[in-house]
C-alpha positions in Angstrom: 43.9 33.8 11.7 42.8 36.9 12.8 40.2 35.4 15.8 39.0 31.9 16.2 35.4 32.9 15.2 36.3 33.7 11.5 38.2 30.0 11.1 36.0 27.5 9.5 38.8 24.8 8.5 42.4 24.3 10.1 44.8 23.5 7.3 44.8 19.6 8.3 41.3 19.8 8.2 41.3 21.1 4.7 43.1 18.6 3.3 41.3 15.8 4.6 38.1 17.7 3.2 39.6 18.1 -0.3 41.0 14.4 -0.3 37.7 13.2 0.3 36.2 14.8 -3.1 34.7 12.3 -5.4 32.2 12.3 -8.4 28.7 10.9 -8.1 26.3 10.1 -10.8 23.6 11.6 -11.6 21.1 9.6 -9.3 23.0 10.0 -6.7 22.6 13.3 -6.2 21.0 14.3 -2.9 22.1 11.0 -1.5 23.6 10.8 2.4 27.1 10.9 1.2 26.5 13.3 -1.6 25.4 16.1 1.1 27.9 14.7 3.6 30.2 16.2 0.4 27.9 19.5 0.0 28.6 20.1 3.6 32.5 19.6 3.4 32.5 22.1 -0.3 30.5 25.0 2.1 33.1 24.5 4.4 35.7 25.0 2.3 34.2 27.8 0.3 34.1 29.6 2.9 37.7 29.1 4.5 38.5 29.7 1.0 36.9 33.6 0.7 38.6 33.9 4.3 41.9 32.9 3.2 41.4 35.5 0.0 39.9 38.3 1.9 41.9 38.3 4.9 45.3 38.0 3.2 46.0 34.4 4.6 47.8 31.7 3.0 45.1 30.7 0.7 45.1 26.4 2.0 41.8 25.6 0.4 43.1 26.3 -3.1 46.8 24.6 -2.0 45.1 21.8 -1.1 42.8 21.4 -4.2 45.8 22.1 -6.9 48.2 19.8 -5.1 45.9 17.1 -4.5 44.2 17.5 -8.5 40.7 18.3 -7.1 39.9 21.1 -9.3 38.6 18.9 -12.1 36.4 16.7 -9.4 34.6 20.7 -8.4 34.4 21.2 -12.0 32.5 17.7 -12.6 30.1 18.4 -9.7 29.2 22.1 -10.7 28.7 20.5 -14.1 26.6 17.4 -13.1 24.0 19.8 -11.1 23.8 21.8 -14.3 23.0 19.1 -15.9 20.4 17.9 -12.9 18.6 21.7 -12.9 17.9 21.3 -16.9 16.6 17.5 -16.5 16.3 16.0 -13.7 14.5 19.3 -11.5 11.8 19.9 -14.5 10.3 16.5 -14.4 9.9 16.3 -10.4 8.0 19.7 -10.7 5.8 17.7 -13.1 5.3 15.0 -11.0 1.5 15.2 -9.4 2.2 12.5 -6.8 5.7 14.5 -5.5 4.7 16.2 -2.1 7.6 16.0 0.0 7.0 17.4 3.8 10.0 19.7 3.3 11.3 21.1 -0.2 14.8 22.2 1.6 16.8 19.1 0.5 15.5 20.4 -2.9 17.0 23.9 -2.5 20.6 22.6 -0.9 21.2 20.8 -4.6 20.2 23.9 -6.3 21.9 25.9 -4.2 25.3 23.5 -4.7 26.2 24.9 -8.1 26.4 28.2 -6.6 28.5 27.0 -3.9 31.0 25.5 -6.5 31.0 28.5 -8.9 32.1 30.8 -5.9 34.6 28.6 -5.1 36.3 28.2 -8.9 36.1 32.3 -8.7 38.1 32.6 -5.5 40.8 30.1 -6.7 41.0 30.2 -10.4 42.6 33.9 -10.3 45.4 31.8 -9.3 47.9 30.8 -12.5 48.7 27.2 -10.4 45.1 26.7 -10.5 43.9 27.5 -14.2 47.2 25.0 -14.7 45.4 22.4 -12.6 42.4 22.5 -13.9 44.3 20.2 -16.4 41.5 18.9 -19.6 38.6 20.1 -17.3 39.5 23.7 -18.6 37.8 22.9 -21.6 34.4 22.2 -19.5 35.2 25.0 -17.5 35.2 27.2 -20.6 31.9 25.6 -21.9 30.1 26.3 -19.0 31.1 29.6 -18.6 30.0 29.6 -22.0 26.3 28.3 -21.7 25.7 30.7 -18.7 26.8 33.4 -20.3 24.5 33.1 -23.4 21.6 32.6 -21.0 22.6 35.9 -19.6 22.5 37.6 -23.1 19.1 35.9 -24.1 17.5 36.7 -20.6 18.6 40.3 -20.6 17.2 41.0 -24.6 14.0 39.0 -23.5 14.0 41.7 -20.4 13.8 39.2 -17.9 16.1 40.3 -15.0 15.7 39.0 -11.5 13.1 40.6 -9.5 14.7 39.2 -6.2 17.9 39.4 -5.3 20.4 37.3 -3.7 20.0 38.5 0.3 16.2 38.7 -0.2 16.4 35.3 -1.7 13.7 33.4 0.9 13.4 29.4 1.1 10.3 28.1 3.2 11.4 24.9 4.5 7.9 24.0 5.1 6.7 24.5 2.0 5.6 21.8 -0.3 4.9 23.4 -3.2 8.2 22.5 -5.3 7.3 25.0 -8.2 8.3 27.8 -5.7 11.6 26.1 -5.9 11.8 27.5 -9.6 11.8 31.0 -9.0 14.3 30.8 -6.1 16.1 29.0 -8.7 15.9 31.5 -11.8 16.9 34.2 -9.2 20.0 32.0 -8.2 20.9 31.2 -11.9 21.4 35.2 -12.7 24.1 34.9 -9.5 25.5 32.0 -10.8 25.9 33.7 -14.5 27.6 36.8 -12.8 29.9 34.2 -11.3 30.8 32.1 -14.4 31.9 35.7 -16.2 34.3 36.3 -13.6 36.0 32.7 -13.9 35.9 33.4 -17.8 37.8 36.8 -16.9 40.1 34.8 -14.9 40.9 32.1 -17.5 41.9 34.9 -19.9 44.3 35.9 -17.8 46.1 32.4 -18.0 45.8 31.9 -22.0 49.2 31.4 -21.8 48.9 28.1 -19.3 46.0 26.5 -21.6 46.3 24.2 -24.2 45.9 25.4 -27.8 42.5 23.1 -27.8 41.0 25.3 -24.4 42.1 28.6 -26.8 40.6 27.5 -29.8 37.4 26.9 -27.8 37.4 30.4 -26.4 38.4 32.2 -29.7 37.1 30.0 -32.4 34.4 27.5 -30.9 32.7 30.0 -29.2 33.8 33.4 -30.3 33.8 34.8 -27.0 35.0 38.2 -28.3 31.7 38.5 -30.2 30.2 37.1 -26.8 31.9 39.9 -24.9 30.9 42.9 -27.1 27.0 41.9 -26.5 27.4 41.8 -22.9 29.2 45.2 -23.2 26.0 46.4 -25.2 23.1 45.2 -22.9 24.9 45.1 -19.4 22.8 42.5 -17.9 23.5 43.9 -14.5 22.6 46.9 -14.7 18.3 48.0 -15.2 16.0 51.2 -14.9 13.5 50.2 -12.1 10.9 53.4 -11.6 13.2 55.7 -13.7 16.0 55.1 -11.5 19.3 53.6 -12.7 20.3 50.2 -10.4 22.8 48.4 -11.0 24.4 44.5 -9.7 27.1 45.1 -7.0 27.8 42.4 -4.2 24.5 40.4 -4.5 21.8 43.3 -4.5 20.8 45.9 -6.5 21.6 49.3 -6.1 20.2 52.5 -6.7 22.7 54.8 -8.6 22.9 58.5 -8.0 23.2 60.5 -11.4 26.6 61.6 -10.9 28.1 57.8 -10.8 26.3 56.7 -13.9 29.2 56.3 -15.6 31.2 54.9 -12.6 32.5 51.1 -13.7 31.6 48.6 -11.6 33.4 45.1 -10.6 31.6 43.4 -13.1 31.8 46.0 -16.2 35.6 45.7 -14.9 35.7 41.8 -15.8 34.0 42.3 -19.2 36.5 44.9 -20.7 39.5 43.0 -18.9 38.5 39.8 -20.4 38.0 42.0 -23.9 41.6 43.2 -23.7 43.3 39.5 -23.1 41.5 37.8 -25.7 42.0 40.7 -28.5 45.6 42.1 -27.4 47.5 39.1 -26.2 49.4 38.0 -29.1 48.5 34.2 -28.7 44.9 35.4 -28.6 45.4 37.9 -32.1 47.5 34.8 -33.7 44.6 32.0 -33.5 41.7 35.1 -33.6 39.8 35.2 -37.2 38.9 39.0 -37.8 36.8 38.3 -40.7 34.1 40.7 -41.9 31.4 39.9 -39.2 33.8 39.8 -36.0 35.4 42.5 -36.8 32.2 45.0 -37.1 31.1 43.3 -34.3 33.9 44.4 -32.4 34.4 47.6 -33.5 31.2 48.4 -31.8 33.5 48.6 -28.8 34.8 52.0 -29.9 31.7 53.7 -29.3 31.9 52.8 -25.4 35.7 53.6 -25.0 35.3 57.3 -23.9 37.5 59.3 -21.3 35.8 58.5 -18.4 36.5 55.2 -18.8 39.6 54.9 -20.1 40.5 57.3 -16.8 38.8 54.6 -14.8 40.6 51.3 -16.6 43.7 52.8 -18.6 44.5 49.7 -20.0 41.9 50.5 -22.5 43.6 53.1 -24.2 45.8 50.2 -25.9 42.7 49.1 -26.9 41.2 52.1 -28.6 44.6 52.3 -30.6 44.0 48.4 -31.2 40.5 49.3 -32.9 41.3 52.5 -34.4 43.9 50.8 -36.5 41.6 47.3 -37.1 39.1 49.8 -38.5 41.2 50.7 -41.5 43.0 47.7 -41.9 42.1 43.4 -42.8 44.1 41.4 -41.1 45.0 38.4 -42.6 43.2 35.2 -41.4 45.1 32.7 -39.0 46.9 30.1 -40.1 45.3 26.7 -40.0 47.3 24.4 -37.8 46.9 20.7 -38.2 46.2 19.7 -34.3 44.4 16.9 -33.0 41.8 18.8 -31.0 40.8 18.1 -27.7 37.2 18.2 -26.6 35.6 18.2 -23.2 34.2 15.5 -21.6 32.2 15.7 -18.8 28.9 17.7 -19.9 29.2 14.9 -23.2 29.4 11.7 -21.0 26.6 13.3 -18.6 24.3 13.4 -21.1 25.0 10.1 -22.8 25.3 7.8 -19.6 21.8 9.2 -18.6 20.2 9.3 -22.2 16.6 8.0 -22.2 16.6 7.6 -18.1 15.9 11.3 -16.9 12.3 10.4 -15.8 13.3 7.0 -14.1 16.4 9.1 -12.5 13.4 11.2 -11.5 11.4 8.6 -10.3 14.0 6.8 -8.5 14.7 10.3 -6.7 11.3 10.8 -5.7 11.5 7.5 -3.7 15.2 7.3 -2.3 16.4 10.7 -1.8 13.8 13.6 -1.7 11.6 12.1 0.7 13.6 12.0 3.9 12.1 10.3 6.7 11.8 13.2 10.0 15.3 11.7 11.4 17.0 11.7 8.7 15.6 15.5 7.9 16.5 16.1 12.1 20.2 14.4 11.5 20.1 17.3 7.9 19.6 20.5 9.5 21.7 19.7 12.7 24.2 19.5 10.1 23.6 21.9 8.4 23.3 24.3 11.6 26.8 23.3 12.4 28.4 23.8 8.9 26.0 27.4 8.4 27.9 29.5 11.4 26.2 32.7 11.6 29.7 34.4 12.9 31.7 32.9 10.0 28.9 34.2 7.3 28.7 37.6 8.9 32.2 38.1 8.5 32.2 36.7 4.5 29.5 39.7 4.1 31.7 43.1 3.3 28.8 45.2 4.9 28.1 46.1 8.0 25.4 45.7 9.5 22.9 48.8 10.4 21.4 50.1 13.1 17.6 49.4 12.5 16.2 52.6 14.4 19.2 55.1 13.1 21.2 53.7 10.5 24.6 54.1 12.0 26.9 50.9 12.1 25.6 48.7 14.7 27.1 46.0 16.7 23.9 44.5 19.0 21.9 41.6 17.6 18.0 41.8 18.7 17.7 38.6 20.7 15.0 37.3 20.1 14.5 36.9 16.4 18.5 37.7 15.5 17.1 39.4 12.4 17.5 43.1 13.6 20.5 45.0 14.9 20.7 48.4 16.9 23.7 50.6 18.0 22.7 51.3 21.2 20.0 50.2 23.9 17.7 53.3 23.5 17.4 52.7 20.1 16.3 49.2 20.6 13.7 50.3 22.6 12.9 53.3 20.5 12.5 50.7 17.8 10.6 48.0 19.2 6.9 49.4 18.5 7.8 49.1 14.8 10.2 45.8 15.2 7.6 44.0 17.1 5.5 42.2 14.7 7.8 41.4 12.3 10.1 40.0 15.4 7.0 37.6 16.6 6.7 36.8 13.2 10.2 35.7 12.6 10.3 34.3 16.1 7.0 31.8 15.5 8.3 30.8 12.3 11.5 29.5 13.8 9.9 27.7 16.8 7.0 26.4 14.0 10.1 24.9 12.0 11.8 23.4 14.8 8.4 21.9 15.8 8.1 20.0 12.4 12.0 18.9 12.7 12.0 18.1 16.2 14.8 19.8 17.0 15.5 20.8 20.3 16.8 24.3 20.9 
């Protein structure tokens, strides 16, 4: 490792943390041990974009193919999803629910996210699609269901206002419908996430069963799925007249010129588009009847120059659809294959059929209303596995000076909110910083009044 401050895990350290995986069910979540297990996932997730980014030897996914974890992230991402659509709903319903601190709250929501970024940093990996054994299938699902949310909230207009580094969570607050806005500006995040795991499993088609390629190319047409993401570019909105578009969790204003300029996630779309209609497993199982095909031929009136410059691979493509335009394939052969189907989201929903309010109910009682130890034993934890050092260096920008702009490397001390280049601009500044510092500096000593924690 480059210096000791951006090491979260040493590679025995992993392993022990990925050994320790398990599955809960459902009422278990936000238990002791389940956040003992939420704490160990951060942890890894973040050695894990270390690893990635810095060029290491990636030991967090290692460790998770050889020791067949992959399926145990998938069934935790999975069982939260399942938890948000039931369980969360009802406990915002719930009159008598007034817990003293909605933060335990936020931490479950918060945990798919965690997992989702996790599954993108390893699953670009062939060894790890190959691990993901049957749980591909959920995987594939899942990325399914988010990414038809995606579609339906961007032709309903209903894109984040927030974004994910404004995203704030008031710790004190006991108003739990708050929650749900923190957590529809998360769930646009977490979509953004599944597509590029999608991407990433079309990569491997090759390594996937024949049931996990029937699921992406029959079950779920995710060609046709493809070509309406290409057409309404969730990420990507007119705010004032101004183009912004989704890069690296905020949205950016985009000067005329780059308009046309692809970004990371239009990059994963038209990849994804290219495996699953050029491969030739993909174009032997693929059913080009009357309605996929016109849907994707609306593809050909996107593939211009510019972009074809940008991603040449999509000249093959153009060829591909010029000559599916004049021509009707003949339709795949039917195979005569026991199919597989997933499991997890199925036996979710059936263990827990009837008993989402009690699971509620019994949540309310047992697990989201901490007692102020066990909340003082939580965020000591959770100060020690949230390193500011380690997440400043998981964050590709640098920070700015807040009196000049220029890069800055001094940390106001006080509130630790603002940075500076230089000393006189600190103090040039601090007529402007000052209110928002006290601010910043009272709510910190308020919430380490109501914890009891001692600085």
């Amino acid at each position: 490792m480059e210096t000791s401050c951006q090491q979260v895990l040493f590679p025995g350290e992993t392993e022990g943390y990925v050994q320790s995986l398990e599955t809960f069910p459902l009422k278990d979540i936000g238990s002791s041990r389940w956040f003992k297990q939420h704490e160990y996932i951060e942890k890894l997730n973040m050695q894990a974009i270390l690893d990635a980014t810095g060029g290491h030897d990636e030991f967090v996914k290692e460790q998770l193919v050889s020791l067949g974890k992959i399926p145990t992230l998938i069934h935790e991402m999975i069982l939260v999803e399942a938890w948000k659509g039931k369980i969360f709903p009802i406990l915002c319903q719930l009159q008598d629910f007034n817990p003293q601190s909605t933060f335990p709250l936020y931490m479950v929501i918060h945990h798919e996210a965690t997992i989702i970024n996790v599954l993108e940093t390893i699953m670009y990996h062939r060894d790890s699609c190959e691990a993901a054994e049957d749980s591909v299938l959920d995987l594939v699902d899942y990325c399914h269901r988010k990414l038809t949310l995606l579609i339906g909230r961007s032709e309903s207009g209903d894109s984040p206002l927030q974004d994910r580094h404004t995203l704030s969570v008031d710790v004190n607050s006991s108003s739990v419908q708050d929650l749900q806005k923190q957590s529809a500006a998360l769930e646009f995040e977490i979509s953004l996430k599944a597509l590029s795991v999608l991407r990433y499993i079309t990569d491997h088609t090759d390594s996937i069963s024949l049931s996990a390629l029937t699921r992406l190319l029959c079950t779920h047409n995710l060609p046709c799925v493809l070509v309406q993401l290409v057409e309404h570019c969730p990420w990507s909105r007119i705010s004032k007249g101004q183009l912004e578009k989704y890069m690296d969790g905020k949205w950016h204003s985009i000067p005329k010129e780059d308009w046309v300029k692809m970004t990371k996630l239009d990059g994963q779309v038209w990849i994804a588009l290219l495996n699953l209609l050029l491969k030739p497993e993909c174009q032997r199982k693929y059913d080009f009847n009357s309605f996929n095909k016109s849907q994707v031929l609306k593809l050909r009136a996107f593939l211009n120059e510019v972009l074809i410059d940008q991603l040449p691979n999509l000249g093959e493509l153009q060829r591909f659809l010029s000559h599916l335009a004049v021509t009707d394939p003949a339709p795949p052969k039917k195979d005569l294959i026991l199919e597989q189907i997933p499991e997890m989201w199925n036996n979710i929903m059936k263990e827990n059929s009837g008993k989402w309010k009690a699971v509620a109910k019994y949540q309310v009682k047992q697990v989201f209303n901490p007692s102020e130890s066990d909340l003082r034993q939580q965020a000591h934890r959770l100060a020690q596995t949230y390193n500011l050092d380690v997440i400043e260096s998981l964050i590709p920008e640098k920070p700015k000076c807040g009196s000049c702009g220029s890069e800055a490397t001094k940390r106001c001390s006080r509130c630790q909110g603002e940075w500076y280049c230089h000393r006189e601009c600190q103090v040039k500044h601090w007529p402007k910083h000052k209110k928002a510092c006290q601010l910043m500096v009272d709510a910190t000593e308020k919430l380490q009044r109501d914890l009891n924690i001692k600085a």
